[in-house]
C-alpha positions as CSV (number, residue, x, y, z in Angstrom):
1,X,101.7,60.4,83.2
2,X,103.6,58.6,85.7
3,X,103.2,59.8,89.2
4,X,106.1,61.8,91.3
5,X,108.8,60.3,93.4
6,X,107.4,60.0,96.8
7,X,110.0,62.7,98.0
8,X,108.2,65.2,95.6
9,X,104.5,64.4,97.0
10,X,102.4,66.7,99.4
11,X,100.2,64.7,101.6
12,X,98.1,67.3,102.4
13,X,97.4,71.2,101.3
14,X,100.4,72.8,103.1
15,X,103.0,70.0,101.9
16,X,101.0,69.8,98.9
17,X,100.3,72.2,96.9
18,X,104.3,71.8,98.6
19,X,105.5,69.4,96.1
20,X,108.7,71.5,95.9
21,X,110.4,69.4,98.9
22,X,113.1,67.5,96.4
23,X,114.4,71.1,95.6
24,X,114.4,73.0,99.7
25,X,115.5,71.1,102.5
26,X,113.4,68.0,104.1
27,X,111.3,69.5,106.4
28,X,108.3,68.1,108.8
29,X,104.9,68.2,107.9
30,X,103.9,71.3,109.2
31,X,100.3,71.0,108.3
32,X,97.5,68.3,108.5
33,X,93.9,67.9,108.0
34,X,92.6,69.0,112.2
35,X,90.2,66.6,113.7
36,X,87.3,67.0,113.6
37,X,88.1,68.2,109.5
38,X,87.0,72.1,109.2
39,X,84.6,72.1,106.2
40,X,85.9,73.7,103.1
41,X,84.7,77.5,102.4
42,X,84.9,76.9,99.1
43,X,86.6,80.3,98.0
44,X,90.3,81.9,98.5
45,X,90.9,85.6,98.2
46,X,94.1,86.9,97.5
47,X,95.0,90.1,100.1
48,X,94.5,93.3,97.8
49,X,98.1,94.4,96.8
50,X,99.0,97.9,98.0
51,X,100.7,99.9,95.3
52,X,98.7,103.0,93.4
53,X,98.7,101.4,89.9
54,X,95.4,99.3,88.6
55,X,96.9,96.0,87.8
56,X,96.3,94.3,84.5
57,X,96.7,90.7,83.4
58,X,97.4,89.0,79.7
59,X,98.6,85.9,78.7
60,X,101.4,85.2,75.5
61,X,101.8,81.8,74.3
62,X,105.2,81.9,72.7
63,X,107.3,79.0,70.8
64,X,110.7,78.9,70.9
65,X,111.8,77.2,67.7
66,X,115.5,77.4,68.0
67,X,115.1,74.5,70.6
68,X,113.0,70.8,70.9
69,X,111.2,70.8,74.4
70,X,113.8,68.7,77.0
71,X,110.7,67.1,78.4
72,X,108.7,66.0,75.6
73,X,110.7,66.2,72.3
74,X,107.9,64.6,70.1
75,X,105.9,67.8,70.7
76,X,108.2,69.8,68.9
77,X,109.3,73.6,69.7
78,X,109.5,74.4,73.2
79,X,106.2,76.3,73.8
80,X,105.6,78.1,76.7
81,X,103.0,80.4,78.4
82,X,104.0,83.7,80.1
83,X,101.3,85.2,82.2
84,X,101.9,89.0,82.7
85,X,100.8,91.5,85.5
86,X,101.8,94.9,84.8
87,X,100.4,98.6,85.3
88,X,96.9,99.7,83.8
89,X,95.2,102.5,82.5
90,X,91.5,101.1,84.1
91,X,90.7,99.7,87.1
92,X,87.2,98.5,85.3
93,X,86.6,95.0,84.2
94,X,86.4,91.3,84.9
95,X,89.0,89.9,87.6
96,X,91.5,87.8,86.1
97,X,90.7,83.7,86.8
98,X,93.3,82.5,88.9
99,X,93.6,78.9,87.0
100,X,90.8,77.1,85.3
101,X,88.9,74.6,86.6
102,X,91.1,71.5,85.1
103,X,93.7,72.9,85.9
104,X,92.4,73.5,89.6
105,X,91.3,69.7,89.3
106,X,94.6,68.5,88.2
107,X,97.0,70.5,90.8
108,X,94.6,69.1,93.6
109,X,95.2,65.2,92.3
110,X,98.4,65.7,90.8
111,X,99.3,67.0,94.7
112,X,97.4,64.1,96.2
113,X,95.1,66.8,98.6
114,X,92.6,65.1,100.5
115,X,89.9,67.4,101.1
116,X,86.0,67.4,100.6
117,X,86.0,70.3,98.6
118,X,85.2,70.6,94.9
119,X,88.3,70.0,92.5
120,X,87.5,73.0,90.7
121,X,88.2,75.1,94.1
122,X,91.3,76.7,93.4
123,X,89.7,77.9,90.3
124,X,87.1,80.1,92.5
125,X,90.5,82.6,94.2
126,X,89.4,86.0,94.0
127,X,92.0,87.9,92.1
128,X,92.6,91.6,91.9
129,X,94.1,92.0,88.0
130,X,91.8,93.5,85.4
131,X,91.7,90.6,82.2
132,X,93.5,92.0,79.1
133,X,93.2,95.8,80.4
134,X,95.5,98.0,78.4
135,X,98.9,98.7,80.3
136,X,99.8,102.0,81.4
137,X,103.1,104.0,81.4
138,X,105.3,105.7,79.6
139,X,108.0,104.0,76.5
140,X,111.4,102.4,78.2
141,X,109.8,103.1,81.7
142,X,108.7,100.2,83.2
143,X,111.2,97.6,85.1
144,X,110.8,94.1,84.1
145,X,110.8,91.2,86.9
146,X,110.6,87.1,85.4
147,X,108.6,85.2,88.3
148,X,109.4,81.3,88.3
149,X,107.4,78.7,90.3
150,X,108.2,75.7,92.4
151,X,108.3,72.3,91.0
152,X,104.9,70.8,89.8
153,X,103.2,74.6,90.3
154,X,102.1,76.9,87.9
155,X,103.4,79.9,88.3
156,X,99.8,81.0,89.7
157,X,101.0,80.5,92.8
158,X,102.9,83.5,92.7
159,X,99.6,85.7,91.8
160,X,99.7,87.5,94.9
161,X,103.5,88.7,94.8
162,X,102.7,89.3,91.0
163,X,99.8,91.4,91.5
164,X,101.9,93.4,94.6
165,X,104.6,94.0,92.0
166,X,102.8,96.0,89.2
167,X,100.6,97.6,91.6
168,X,103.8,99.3,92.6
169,X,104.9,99.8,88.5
170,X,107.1,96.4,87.6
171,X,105.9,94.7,84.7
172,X,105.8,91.2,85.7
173,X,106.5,88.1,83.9
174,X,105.3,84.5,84.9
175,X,106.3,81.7,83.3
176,X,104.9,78.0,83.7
177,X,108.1,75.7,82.4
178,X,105.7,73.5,80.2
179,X,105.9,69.9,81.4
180,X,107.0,70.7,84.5
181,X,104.1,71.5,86.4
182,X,100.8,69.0,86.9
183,X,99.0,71.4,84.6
184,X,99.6,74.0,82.1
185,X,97.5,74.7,79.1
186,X,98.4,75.4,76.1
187,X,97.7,77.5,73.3
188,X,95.1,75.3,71.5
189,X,93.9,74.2,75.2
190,X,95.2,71.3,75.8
191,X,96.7,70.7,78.7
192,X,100.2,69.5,79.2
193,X,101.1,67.3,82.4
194,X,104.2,67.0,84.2
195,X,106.0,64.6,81.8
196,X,109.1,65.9,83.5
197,X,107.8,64.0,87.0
198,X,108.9,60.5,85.1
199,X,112.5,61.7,85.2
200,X,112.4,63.6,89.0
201,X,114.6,60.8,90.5
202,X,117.1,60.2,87.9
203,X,120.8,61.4,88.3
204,X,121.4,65.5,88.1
205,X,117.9,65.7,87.8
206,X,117.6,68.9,89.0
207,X,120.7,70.7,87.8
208,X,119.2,69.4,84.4
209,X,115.5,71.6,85.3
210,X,117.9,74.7,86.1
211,X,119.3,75.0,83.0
212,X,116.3,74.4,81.0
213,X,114.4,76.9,82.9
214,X,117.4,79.3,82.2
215,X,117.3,78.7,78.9
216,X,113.2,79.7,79.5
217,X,114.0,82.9,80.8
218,X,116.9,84.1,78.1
219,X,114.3,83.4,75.6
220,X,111.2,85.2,76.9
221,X,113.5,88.4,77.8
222,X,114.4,88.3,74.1
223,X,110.3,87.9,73.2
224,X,109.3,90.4,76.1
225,X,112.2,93.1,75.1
226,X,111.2,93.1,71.3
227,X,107.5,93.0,70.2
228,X,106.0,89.8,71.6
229,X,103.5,91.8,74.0
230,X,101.4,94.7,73.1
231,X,103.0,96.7,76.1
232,X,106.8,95.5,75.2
233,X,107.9,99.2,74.6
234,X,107.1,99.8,77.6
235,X,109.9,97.8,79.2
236,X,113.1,99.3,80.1
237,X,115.2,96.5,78.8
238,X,118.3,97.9,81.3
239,X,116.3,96.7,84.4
240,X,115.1,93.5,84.4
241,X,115.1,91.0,88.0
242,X,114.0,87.7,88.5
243,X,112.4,86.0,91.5
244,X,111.7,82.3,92.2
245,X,110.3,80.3,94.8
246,X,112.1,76.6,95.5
247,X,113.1,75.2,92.2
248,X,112.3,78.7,90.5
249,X,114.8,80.3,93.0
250,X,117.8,77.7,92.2
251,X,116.5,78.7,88.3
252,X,117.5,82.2,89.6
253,X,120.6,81.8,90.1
254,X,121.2,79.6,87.0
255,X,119.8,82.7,84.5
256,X,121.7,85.2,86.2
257,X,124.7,82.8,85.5
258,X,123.9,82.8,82.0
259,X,122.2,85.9,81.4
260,X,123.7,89.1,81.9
261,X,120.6,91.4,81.4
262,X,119.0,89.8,84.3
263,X,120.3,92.3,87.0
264,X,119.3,90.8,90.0
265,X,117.9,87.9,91.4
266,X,116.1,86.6,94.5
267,X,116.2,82.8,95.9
268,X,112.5,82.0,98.1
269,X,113.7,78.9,100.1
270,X,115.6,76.9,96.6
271,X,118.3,75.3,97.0
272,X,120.8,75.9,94.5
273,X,121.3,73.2,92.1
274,X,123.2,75.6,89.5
275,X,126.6,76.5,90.5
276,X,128.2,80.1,90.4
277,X,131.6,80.1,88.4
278,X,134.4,80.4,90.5
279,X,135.2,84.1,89.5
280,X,132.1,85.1,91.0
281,X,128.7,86.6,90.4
282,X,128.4,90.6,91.4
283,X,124.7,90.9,90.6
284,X,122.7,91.5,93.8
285,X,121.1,88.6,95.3
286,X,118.4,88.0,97.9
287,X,118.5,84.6,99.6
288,X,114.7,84.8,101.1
289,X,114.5,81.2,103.6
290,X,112.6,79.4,106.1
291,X,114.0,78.7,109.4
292,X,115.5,75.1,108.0
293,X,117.4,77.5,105.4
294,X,119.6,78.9,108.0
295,X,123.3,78.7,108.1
296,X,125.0,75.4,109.1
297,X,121.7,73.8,108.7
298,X,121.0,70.8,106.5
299,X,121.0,72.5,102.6
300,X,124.8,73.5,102.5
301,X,124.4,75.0,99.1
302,X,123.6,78.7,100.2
303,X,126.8,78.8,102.4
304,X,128.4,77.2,99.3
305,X,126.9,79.9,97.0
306,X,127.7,83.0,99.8
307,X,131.5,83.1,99.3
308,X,130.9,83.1,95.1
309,X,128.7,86.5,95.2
310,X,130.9,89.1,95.6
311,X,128.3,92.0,94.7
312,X,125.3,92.9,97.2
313,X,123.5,90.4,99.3
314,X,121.2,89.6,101.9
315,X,120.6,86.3,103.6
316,X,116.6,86.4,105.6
317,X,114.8,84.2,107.5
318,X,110.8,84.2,108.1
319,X,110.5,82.8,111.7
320,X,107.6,80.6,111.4
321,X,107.5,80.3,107.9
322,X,107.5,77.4,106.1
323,X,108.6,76.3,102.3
324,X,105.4,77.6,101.2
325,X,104.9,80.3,102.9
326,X,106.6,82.4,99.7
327,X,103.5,81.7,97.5
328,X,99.6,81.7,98.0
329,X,99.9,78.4,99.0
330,X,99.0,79.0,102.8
331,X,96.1,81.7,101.8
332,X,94.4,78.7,100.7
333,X,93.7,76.2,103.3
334,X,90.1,77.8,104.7
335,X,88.9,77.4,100.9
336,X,89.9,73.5,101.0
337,X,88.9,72.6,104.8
338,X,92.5,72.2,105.5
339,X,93.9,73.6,109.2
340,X,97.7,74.4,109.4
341,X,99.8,74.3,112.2
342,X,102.2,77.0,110.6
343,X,103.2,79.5,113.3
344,X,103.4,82.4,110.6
345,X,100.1,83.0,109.0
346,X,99.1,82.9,105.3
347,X,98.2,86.8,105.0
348,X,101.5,87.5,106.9
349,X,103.4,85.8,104.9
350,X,102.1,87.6,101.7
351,X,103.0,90.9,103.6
352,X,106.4,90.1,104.3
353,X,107.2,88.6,101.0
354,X,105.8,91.0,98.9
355,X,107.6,94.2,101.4
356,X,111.2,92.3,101.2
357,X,110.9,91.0,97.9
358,X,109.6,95.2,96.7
359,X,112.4,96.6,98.8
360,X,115.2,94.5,97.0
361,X,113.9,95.4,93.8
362,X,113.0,99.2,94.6
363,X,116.9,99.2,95.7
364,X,118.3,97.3,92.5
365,X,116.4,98.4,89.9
366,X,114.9,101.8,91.1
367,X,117.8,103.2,92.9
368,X,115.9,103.4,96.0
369,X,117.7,102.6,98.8
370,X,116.2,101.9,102.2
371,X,116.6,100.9,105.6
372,X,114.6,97.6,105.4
373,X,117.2,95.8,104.3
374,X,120.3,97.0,106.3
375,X,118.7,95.1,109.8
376,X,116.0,94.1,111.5
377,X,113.1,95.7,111.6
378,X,109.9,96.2,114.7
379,X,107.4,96.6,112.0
380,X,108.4,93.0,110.7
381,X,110.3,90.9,113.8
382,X,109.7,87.7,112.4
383,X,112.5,88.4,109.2
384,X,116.0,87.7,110.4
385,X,119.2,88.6,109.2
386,X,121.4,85.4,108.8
387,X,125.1,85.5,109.3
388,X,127.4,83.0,107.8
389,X,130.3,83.7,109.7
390,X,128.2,83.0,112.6
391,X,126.3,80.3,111.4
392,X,122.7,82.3,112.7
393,X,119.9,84.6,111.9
394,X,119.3,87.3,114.5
């Protein structure tokens, strides 16, 4: 496997596990190894999520055979793996593994982190899912939400948004974009490498990842609403969302473009690489940034996007955040020996992305409207409400 463009390289934890910077704006290292270099702790723990449901975790390798993988057609069928989180009857059993070791091992490299602790680290995060407990709920009752992870990250990333989602009753669907990501393994184990990275400078690069990823989602709604899971009549195939984080969130857009049951979508700090049709898109969407994503700043494509969606929509900011601070990513610098100079911290983050990202979805697929979203908030003064009219986020 050739290695990434330099652009799409962390050189250390936060910008690391951070490879995502060819798809969000170029930002400044925001975190470095300290001096003298804290020693690693060895383990993560994800923040409990805070809904009344047990969670449960499964895994689904499905092959699409209608289609020849973009990345590596001599592999055949596009095969992907979906991890799901979703309500359970039990709260008893063994914790879900947040990656395997290899796949700790190869993330790590793959992301170029110096640190002194053990490659199988990330491998240790303390998870809160139950492995293969039986889901819970009643037939047609359970909104469906796709989760879709930066570029070169597996969608374990998201664990802790995913795991704060079916704790409050979504079904939640995870899917690593095989051959996207520095490690994803496969349904006879093997492990399949970002391939794609050999192509991550070439010409409409990433409009060409968009649609592929759409093309994903379409397909494991179609799996998901039929039979493919043992809790698929469970799903209420009426309300279905999608969330992504940096090239997962431009992915966003591009599936709601293409796929109508996808009812709403939100955008964590991507920028948009797919572009809305000129009559519109009424869907709600939730543009979720970091303070470079603000209007009249350097990605033009959200103020591009903003005029095209004519239904709902919200435009945040997390003051202090960074590009990663929508995933686990900043939860996990004690557990490598990494210090961050992030002004918002990683259990913070979690908080707020997991309240915003629940209150959009409550709203759109729940009918639950709230004031959270209508302005800002004391409980949570770091989100700001962007105006592009005004070009700021008060």
């Amino acid at each position: 496997m050739k290695s990434t463009s330099i652009t799409c390289r962390a050189l250390a934890l936060a910008v690391v596990l951070a490879a995502s910077a060819c798809t969000a704006p170029v930002q400044p290292r925001s975190a470095v190894p300290a001096s003298p270099t804290p020693r690693p702790s060895g383990v993560a723990a994800l923040p409990a999520p805070t809904g009344r449901h047990p969670v449960g975790h499964d895994i689904l390798h499905l092959t699409d055979r209608s289609r020849t993988d973009p990345w590596e057609p001599a592999a055949g069928a596009r095969a992907l793996r979906v991890t799901l989180w979703y309500p359970a009857r039990t709260r008893e059993g063994a914790a879900a593994p947040y990656m395997s070791a290899k796949e700790s091992e190869l993330l790590l490299k793959g992301g170029r982190v110096g640190t002194a602790a053990a490659w199988d680290v990330l491998s240790r995060t303390r998870t809160h899912a139950i492995k293969d407990a039986p889901p819970a709920g009643e037939p047609g009752s359970l909104p469906l939400v796709v989760l879709s992870p930066g570029w070169t990250k597996p969608v374990g990333t998201l664990t802790a948004l995913a795991e704060e989602l079916a704790s409050q009753g979504y079904v939640v669907a995870g899917i690593d974009h095989t051959y996207e990501s520095y490690a994803t393994t496969l349904a006879d184990g093997r492990i399949a490498e970002c391939v794609a990275c050999d192509f991550d400078t070439d010409f409409g690069f990433q409009s060409r990842v968009v649609r592929s990823r759409a093309a994903d989602v379409s397909f494991v709604l179609d799996r998901l609403t039929g039979s493919a899971w043992t809790g698929s009549g469970l799903i209420d195939p009426g309300r279905i969302a999608m969330v992504g984080q940096s090239l997962g969130g431009a992915s966003t857009i591009a599936a709601m473009t293409g796929d109508p049951r996808v009812r709403a979508g939100v955008n964590m700090d991507g920028t948009t690489y797919a572009r809305i049709p000129k009559t519109g898109l009424a869907r709600p969407v939730l543009f979720l940034g970091n303070p470079a994503h603000t209007p009249g700043g350097r990605d033009l494509s959200w103020e591009r996007d903003w005029k095209l969606l004519t239904g709902w929509k919200r435009w945040l900011v997390f003051s202090g955040g960074e590009h990663q601070s929508f995933t686990d990513t900043p939860l996990m610098g004690t557990a490598l020996g990494l210090s961050s100079t992030a002004v918002l911290t990683g259990p913070r983050a979690v908080e707020l992305t997991r309240t915003y990202v629940t209150a959009f979805l409550d709203r759109h697929l729940r009918d639950r409207p709230g004031p959270l979203l209508e302005g800002r908030s004391a409980a949570y003064p770091e989100v700001t409400f962007c105006s592009v009219a005004a070009k700021s986020c008060r």
